[in-house]
LODOLUM-686277 format. One line per 4 residues: number of its first residue (from 1); their letters; for each residue z, x, y of N, C-alpha, C, O. Coordinates in steps of 0.2 Angstrom, whole numbers. Layout:
NUM) A) Z,X,Y,Z,X,Y,Z,X,Y,Z,X,Y ~ ...;
# end
This chain:
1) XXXX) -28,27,107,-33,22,105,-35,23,98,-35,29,96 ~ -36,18,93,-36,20,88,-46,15,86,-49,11,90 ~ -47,19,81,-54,17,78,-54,19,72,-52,23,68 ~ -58,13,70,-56,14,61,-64,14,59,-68,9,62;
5) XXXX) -67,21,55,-72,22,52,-74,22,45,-70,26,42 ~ -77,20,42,-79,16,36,-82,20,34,-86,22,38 ~ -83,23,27,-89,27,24,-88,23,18,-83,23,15 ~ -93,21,19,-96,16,10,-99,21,5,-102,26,5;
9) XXXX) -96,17,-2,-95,20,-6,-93,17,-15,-89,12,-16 ~ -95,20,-20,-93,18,-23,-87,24,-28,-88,30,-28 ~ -83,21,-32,-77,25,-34,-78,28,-41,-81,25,-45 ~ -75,33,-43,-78,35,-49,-83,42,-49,-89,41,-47;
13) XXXX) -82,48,-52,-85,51,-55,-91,52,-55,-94,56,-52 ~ -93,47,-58,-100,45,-58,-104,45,-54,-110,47,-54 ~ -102,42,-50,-103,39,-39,-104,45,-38,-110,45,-35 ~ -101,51,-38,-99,56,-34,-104,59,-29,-104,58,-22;
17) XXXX) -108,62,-32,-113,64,-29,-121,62,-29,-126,65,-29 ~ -120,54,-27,-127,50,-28,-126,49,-19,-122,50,-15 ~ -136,46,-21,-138,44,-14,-133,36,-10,-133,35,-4 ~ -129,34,-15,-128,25,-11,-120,29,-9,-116,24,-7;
21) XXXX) -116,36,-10,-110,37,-9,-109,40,-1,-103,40,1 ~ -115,41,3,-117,47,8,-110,43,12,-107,47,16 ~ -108,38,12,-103,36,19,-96,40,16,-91,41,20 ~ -96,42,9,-89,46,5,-92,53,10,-89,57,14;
25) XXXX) -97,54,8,-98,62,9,-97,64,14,-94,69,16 ~ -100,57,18,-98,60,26,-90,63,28,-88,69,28 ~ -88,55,27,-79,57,28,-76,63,25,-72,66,28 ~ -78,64,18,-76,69,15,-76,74,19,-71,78,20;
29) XXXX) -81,76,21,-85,83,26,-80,82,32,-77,87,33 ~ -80,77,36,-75,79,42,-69,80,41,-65,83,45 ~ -64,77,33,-59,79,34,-58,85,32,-55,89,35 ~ -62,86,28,-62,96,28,-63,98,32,-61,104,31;
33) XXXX) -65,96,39,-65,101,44,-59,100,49,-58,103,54 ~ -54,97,45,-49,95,49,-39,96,46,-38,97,40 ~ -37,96,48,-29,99,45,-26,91,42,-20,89,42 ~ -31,87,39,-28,82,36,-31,82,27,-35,86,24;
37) XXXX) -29,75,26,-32,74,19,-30,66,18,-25,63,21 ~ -35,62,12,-34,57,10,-28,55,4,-27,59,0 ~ -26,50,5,-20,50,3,-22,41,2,-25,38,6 ~ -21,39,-5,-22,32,-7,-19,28,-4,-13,29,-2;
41) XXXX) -22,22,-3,-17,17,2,-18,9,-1,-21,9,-6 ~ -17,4,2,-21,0,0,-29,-3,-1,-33,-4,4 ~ -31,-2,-7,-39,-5,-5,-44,0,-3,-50,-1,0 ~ -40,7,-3,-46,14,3,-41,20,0,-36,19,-4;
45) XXXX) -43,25,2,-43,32,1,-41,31,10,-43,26,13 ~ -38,33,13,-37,36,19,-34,40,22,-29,41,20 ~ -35,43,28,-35,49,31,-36,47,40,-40,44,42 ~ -30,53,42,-31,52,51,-32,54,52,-30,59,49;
49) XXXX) -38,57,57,-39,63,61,-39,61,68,-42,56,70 ~ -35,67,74,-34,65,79,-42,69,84,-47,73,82 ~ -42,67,90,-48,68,95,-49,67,99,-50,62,102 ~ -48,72,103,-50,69,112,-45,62,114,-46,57,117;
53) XXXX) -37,65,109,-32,59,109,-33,54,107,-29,49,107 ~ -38,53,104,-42,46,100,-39,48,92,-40,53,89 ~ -37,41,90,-33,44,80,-41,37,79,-43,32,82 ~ -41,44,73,-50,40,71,-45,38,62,-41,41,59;
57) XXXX) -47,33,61,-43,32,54,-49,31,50,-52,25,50 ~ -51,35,46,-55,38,40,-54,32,34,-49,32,30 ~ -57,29,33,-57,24,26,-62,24,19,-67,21,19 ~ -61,27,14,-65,26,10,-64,20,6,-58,21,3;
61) XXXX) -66,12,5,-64,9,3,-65,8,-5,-71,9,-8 ~ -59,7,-9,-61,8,-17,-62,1,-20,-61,-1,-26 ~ -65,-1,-17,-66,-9,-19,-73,-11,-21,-75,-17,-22 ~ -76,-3,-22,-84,-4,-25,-88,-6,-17,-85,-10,-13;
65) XXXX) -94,-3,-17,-101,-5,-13,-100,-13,-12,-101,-16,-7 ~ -100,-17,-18,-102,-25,-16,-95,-26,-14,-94,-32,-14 ~ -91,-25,-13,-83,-29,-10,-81,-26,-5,-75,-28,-4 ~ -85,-22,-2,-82,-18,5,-80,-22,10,-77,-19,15;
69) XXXX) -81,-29,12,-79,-33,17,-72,-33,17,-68,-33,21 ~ -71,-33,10,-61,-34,8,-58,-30,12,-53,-31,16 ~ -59,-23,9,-56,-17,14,-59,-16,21,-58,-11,24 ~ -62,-20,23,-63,-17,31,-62,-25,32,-65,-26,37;
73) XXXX) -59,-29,31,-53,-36,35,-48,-33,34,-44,-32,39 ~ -46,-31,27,-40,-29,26,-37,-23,33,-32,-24,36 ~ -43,-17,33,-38,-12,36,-39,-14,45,-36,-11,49 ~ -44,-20,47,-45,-20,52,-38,-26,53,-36,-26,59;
77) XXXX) -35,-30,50,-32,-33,52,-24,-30,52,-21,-32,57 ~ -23,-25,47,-18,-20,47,-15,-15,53,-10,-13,55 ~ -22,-15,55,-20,-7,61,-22,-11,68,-22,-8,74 ~ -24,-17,68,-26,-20,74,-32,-17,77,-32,-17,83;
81) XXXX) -36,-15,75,-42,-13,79,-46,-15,79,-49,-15,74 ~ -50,-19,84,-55,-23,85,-62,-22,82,-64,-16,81 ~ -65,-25,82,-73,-24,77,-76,-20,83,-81,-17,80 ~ -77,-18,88,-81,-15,93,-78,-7,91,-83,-3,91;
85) XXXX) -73,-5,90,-69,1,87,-69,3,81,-66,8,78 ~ -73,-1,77,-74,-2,68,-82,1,68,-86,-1,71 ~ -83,5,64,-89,9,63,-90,10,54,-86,13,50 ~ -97,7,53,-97,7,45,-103,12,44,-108,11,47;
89) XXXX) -101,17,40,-108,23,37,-110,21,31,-106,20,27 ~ -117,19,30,-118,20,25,-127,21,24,-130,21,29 ~ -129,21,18,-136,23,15,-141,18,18,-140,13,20 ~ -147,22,17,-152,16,20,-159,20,18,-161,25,20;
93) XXXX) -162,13,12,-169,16,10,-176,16,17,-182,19,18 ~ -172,13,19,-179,11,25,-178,18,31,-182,19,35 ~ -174,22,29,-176,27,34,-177,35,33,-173,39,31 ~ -182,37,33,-183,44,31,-178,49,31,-174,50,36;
97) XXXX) -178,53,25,-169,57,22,-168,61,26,-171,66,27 ~ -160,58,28,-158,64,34,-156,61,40,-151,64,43 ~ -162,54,42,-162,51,50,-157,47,49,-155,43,44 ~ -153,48,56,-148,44,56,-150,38,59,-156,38,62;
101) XXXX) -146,32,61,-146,28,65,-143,25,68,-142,20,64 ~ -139,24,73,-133,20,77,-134,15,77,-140,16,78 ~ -134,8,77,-135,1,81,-127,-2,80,-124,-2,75 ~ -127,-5,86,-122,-10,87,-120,-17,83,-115,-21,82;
105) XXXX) -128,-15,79,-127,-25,76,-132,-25,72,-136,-20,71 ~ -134,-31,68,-141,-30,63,-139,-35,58,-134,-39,58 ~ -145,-35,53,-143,-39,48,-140,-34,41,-136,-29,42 ~ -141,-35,37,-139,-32,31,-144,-29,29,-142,-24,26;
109) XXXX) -150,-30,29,-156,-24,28,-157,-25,21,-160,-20,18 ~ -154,-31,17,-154,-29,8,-148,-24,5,-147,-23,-1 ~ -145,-21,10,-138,-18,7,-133,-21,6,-129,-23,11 ~ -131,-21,-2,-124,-26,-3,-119,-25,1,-116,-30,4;
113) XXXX) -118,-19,3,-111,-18,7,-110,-21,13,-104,-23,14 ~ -117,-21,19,-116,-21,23,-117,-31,22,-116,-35,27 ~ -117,-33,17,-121,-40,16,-111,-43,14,-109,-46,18 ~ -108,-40,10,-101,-41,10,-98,-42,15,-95,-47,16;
117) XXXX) -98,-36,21,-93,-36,27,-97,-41,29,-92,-44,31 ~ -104,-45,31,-105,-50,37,-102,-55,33,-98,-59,36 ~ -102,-57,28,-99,-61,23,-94,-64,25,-93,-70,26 ~ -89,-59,25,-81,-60,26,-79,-60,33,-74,-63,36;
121) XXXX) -83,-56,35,-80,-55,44,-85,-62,48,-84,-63,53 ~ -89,-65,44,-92,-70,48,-96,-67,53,-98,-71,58 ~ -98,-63,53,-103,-60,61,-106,-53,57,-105,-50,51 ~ -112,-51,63,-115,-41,60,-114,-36,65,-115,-30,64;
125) XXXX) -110,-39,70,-110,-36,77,-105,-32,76,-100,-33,81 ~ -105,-28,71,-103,-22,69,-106,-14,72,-112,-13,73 ~ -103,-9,74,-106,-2,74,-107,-2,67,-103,-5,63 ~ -114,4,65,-113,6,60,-118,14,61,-122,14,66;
129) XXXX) -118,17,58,-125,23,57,-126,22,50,-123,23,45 ~ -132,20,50,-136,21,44,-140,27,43,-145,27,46 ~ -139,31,38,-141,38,35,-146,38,30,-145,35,24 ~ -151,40,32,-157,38,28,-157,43,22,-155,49,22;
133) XXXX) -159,39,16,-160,42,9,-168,41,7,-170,43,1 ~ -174,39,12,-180,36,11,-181,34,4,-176,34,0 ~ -186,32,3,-187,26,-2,-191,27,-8,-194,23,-12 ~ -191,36,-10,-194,39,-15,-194,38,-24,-193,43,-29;
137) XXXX) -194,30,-23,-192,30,-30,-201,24,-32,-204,21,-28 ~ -202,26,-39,-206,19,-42,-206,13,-43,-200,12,-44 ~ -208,9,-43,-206,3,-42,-201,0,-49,-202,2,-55 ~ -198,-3,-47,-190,-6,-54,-188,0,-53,-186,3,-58;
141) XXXX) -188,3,-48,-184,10,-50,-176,11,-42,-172,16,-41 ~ -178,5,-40,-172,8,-35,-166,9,-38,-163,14,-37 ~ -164,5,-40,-159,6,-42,-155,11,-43,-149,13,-40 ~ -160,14,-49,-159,21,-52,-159,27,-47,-156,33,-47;
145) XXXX) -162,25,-41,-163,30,-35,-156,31,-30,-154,36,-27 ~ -154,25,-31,-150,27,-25,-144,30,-29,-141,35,-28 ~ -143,25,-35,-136,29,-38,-139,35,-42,-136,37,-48 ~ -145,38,-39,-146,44,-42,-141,51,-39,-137,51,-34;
149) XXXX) -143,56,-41,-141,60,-37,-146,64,-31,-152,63,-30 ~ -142,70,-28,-148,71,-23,-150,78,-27,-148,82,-31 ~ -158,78,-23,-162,82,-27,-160,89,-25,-156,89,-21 ~ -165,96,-28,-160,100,-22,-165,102,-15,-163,104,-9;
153) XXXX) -171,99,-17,-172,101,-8,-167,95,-3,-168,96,3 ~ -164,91,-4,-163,86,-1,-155,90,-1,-151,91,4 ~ -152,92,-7,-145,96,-6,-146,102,-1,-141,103,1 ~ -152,105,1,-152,112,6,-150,108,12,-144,110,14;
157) XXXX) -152,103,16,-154,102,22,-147,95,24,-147,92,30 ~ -141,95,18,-140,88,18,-133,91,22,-130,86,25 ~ -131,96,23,-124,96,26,-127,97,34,-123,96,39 ~ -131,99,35,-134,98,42,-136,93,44,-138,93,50;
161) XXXX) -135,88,42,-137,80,42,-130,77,43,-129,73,48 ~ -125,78,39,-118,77,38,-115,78,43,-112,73,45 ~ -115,85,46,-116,87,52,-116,84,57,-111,83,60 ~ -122,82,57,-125,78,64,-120,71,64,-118,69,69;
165) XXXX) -119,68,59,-118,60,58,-111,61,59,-108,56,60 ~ -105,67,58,-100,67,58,-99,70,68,-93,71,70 ~ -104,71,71,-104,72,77,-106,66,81,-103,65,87 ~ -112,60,77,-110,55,80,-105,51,80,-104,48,85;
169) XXXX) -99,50,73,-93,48,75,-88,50,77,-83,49,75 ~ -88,56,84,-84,61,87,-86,58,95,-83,58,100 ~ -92,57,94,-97,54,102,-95,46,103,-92,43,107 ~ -96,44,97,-94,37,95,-86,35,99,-86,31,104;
173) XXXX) -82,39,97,-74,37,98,-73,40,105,-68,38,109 ~ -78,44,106,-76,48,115,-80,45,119,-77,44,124 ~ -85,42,121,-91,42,124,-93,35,122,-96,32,127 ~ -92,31,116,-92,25,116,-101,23,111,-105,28,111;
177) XXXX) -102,16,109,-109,15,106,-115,16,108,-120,18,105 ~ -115,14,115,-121,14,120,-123,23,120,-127,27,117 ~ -118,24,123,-122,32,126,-123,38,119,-127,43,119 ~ -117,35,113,-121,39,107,-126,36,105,-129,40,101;
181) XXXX) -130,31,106,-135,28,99,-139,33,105,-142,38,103 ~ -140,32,114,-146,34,118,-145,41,115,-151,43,115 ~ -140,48,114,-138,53,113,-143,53,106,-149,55,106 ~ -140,52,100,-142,52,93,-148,49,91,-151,52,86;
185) XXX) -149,44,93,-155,39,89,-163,42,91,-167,38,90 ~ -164,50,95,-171,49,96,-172,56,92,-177,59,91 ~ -166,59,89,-166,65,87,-168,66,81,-169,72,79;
# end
């Protein structure tokens, strides 16, 4: 059974190590823990990793933060796997840094990306975990926050956070959405 995982993201150097890249970092961090690597493809960065016989297919799409719909129709129409098997990671000022969040569905929350995929795919009733970066900036100042980078108390404690969100998409593809959001989401 196949599931295609999404880490949003923007492309370029620059991107690298900011707060709006965390759905890169994530991926980044399981493929390291794993005997693969990402290999350019159409529209994404991607990478297989196998699981409890489940091929989880890894997508960083390079299509920039505001055009990520493109690559998650493109690769979900490619590999055939249904939107209930499609899982999108990405940043979220509304949650204290660190907290994850499973939900099945939602609006867009003010995040271009997540505002892109409902766009194109016509619906929200997507999986996604959103990874909080909280909301510690001035005002006129988001912007600058999110594609900042991370501070270092927020660098100590962030691969244990990485951690945990790379164990929800392992719970995700075994266990399914319901019993990881009840597992993950009070922790």
């Amino acid at each position: 059974m196949k599931y295609l995982i999404f880490g949003l993201g923007n492309i370029g150097d620059e991107y690298k190590n900011t707060r709006h890249n965390i759905g890169f970092k994530v991926l980044d961090a399981f493929v390291e823990g794993s005997n693969t690597s990402f290999k350019t493809d159409r529209l994404a960065d991607v990478a297989e990793v196998k699981f409890k016989g489940r091929t989880l297919i890894l997508i960083k799409p390079s299509t920039y933060m505001n055009l990520s719909g493109k690559a998650v129709r493109y690769w979900m129409d490619k590999e055939k796997v249904p939107l209930e098997r499609t899982l999108v990671i990405t940043d979220d000022l509304a949650l204290p840094f660190g907290q994850t969040r499973m939900k099945g569905k939602g609006s867009d929350g003010g995040h271009n990306g997540f505002k892109n995929i409902i766009q194109v795919l016509g619906r929200s009733d997507f999986p996604r975990i959103r990874f909080g970066i909280s909301a510690e900036f001035s005002k006129g100042k988001q912007v600058d926050y999110v594609l900042g980078k991370w501070t270092l108390e927020e660098r100590r404690t962030l691969k244990v956070r990485i951690d945990q969100c790379i164990e929800m998409i392992k719970s995700f593809s075994a266990i399914g959405l319901q019993q990881t959001m009840n597992s993950f989401n009070n922790k």
